[in-house]
Structures are given as C-alpha cells and as structure tokens.
C-alpha positions, 0 to 999 in steps of 0.5 A: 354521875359519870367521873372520867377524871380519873378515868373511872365510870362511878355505877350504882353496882360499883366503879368501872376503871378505863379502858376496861374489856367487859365480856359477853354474857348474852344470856346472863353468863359467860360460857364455862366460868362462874361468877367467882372465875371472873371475879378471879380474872379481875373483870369489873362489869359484863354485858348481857342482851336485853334482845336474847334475855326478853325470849331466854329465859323470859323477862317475866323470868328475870323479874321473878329470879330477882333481876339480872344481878341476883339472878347471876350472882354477879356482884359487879355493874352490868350493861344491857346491850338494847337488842339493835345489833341483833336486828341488824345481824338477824333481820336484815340479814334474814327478813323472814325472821322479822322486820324493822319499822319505825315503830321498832323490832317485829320479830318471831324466832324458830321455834317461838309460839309468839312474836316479839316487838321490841320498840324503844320504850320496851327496851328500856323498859325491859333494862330498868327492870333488870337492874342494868346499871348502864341503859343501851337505847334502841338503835337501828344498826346498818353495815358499812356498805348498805347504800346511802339511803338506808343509811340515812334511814337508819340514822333518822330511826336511831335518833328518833328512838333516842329521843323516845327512849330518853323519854320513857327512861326519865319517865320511869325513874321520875315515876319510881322517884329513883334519886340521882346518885341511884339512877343507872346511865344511859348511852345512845348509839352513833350510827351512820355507816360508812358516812362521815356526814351521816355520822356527824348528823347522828352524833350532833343530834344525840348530843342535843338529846343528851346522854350519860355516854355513847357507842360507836354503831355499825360493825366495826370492820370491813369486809377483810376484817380490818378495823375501820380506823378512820370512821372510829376516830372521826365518830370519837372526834364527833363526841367530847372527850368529857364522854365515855364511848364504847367500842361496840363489839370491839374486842381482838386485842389489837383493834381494843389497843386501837380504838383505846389510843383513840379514846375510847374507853370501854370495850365488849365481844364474844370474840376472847372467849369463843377463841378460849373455846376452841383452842386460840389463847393469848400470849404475852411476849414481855413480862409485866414487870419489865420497866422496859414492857410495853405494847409495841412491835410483837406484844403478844402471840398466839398459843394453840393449844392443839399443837402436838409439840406441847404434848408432854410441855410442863410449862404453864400457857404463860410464863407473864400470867397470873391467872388459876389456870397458869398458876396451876397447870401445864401446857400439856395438860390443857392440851390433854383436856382440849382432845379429851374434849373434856369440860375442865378445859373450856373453864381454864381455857376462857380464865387464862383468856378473860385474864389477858384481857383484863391484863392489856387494859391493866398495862394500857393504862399506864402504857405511855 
C-alpha cells in the first residue's frame, strides 16, 4: 500500500520517507561500506540490479544465500532495478554483446559460458524471488536522440512487457497466496525519448495497466550533460501526483533538488559514490541549523581531496556534517589516505558522500 500523504512509501521491509536518495548496490552492496556504515549514513533503501545480480553471483546463488536482504545484511527496503538500462547501455551500444526483441534480452557477457534471456516474466520472476520490496518492469530503454521510429518502437515494447509483467506479478503472488499488506510494489517505466506525444502515449497506457508507482526511462541528460528539465516535468505532468515517481538515474545533488521541486520523489546513481572514490566529496555552504539555511544560490561546494593545500588541514571535510568520518578525522588525514591509496579512505570517503545525500533530502523536506 502506498501512503504519500505524509510523503512516506509503506514497504514490507519497512517505511521510505520522500524525497529519498537510495544508493546503488548493483551487486548486492555499495563499494567499501558496510551495512552498519549506511545504517550510520541514515540511508533508508538501496537499489540492486536484477540484470547483473541473475550472472553475479547467479540467481541460484541468492536464492540459496537466503534472497537479497539475508544475503547483504540489509535490514531495510530494497528496489530491484528490472535490467532495461543495462540493455540500453550495453546492447544498444554494442550489438555484439546481444539483442533486443520483443520476446526481451538475448545477451552472452565476455567471458560467459551461456547466454542469458531475460524477458519480462523472468525479471520479475527473478525480483520476487529475491525479496525486493519494490518490483521494476522490463523496459526498453532508448537515448533522447534515437530516431523517432525506435523510439516509438520502444514505447510499444515497454508497454507490452508492462502488460506482461503485471501479469506474471499477480500471478506469482496469487499462486504464493501472498496477502496484500505483504506484497511488494510494482513500478513501470515511461519511456519515449525525447517525444512529449510518445511520452503521453506510454504514460496513459501504463496507467490504464495499473501500477503501485512509476520512473521516468531514458537518460536523463542531454549530450552536454544538462538535465532534461522540460521532458521530466512533462513526464511527472503525465502522472498523478497520488503516484510516486523515481527519477531513474538521477543523482548530482542539483539535478535531485531538481527533479524533487518537480515532484518527484525518489532518486538512485552511482554517481555520489564513485565521486567519494576518487576524490570529489560534497560540501555544504550553510549549517543546518541556520534558520536562515536553505538550498538556494551556492548551497554546496566541492572539496578535493587531492589538493595540496590540505596537507597539514586539521579541519574535519565539513564543518556542517555529522557523519563518522567528520566527527573523527581531519582533512589532511583523508588526503594522507587518498595518495597512500589506502582502503580506510574509500570507506570514509563514500560515508561522508552517502551522508550528504541523505542530508539534502533531510533539508529538502522541509525546504520551503
């Protein structure tokens, strides 16, 4: 059941406050922390990649290890990302590494011994059996700048796998006889590219077909890198507010600020860890317990951790975070860590990272 009254999304592992950032945990975990280091950064779900997960380390495998939740650790909700971005990333941008038909993904990775099909049934299959408390379904994911002919071609393929997979989900739970307060939620993805016709198209079909919640498909940046403001506000036109939508992919601090001001409520990327890793951390410019602080005009700034004038720095990164690592450590001694190349510095680095983000959708929410 979803409750955004109080902007809150009720799971069976749990309640999901909005706007949240949820991390990437392709794999079943985020890059040098642990499960008690997230917990610590006040992260309240995660996303993990039913398309990488079903090859490493095997379905079979997560099954066995006792599904996703058991497996990591992870005490809170999980999301399963269905695998339709990765098509996109991968086979249409390499077609030697597989194929896309309406039947789904025909793919064989460098170095498999098999190829893989991951249709829409399959995907959610493979998502229920690892415990996701929010189902993605199969989409067929497409560039802002792909013709209009395949475009259209993929907004018919994604509503024709939603229709499926909202199928093989009721199915599946009927045949469990999984009652309604323990059933996860299902989202379905709006594609359309760069086409606001294609975009309503997909939009009012989905809704016809009826899901717990949506995502904006497609990347959400152009080829400079800027945010496609307009098509997302358009696509969270198209849907009802009553409706949470993701922002798929989303995750530089301005463009989840944003999208956020547009409504949209959750949020996922590689992007604040990845920066943690190699040496971008993010800065507030304001306290948060300035009445006055808020997110206008230069609300943050970059540290670099690579700087030489921080060499012999005993200030924490920031002076406005709570997290372990700048309630316990200077500047100069993460940089010391960074050029050792040590790994004590990824974890702190990505700690202070994830923490900022929880700290924007913290203030975000009462941000007038």
């Amino acid at each position: 059941m979803i409750n955004l009254n109080n902007s809150k999304l009720e799971l069976t592992q749990g309640e999901i406050q909005t706007p949240v950032f949820l991390p990437d945990a392709t794999f079943g975990y985020v890059r040098a922390v642990s499960p008690q280091d997230l917990i610590a950064c006040r992260i309240e779900a995660l996303v993990m990649n039913t398309f990488h997960l079903m090859q490493k380390p095997g379905s079979s495998t997560v099954q066995s290890l006792g599904g996703l939740h058991k497996m990591s650790a992870w005490p809170r909700p999980i999301i399963t990302d269905s695998g339709g971005f990765q098509a996109y990333s991968l086979i249409r941008q390499n077609p030697s590494f597989g194929s896309i038909s309406d039947k789904g993904l025909s793919f064989q990775p460098e170095g498999a011994k098999r190829k893989f099909l991951l249709t829409p049934e399959k995907s959610i299959q493979l998502q229920l059996s690892f415990g996701s408390d929010i189902v993605i379904c199969l989409d067929d994911c497409t560039h802002v700048d792909t013709s209009h002919d395949q475009q259209s071609q993929a907004v018919a393929r994604t509503v024709a796998w939603a229709k499926r997979s909202r199928i093989e989900f009721d199915r599946l739970l009927d045949e469990k006889r999984v009652e309604p307060q323990e059933r996860p939620l299902l989202f379905a993805v709006v594609q359309g590219g760069g086409t606001k016709a294609l975009r309503r198209e997909c939009a009012e079909q989905l809704l016809k077909i009826g899901f717990d919640g949506y995502g904006y498909g497609g990347w959400p940046l152009d080829n400079q890198g800027n945010l496609l403001e307009d098509m997302l506000v358009y696509t969270r036109e198209l849907i009802p507010p009553s409706f949470a939508l993701h922002a798929l992919g989303v995750g530089h601090p301005y463009n989840v600020l944003a999208c956020a001001k547009m409504g949209y409520s959750l949020f996922d990327s590689a992007m604040p860890t990845r920066d943690a890793r190699h040496g971008r951390l993010y800065t507030f410019t304001t306290s948060p317990d300035d009445p006055q602080a808020g997110l206008q005009d230069n609300w943050m700034k970059y540290y670099y951790v690579n700087d030489d004038k921080y060499i012999k720095d005993n200030q924490p990164i920031s002076m406005h975070c709570d997290c372990p690592t700048c309630q316990n450590f200077s500047r100069g001694y993460i940089r010391h860590l960074y050029k050792q190349n040590d790994s004590l510095y990824l974890r702190l680095a990505t700690i202070h990272n994830l923490r900022f983000m929880t700290q924007l959708t913290e203030r975000m929410r009462f941000s007038p």
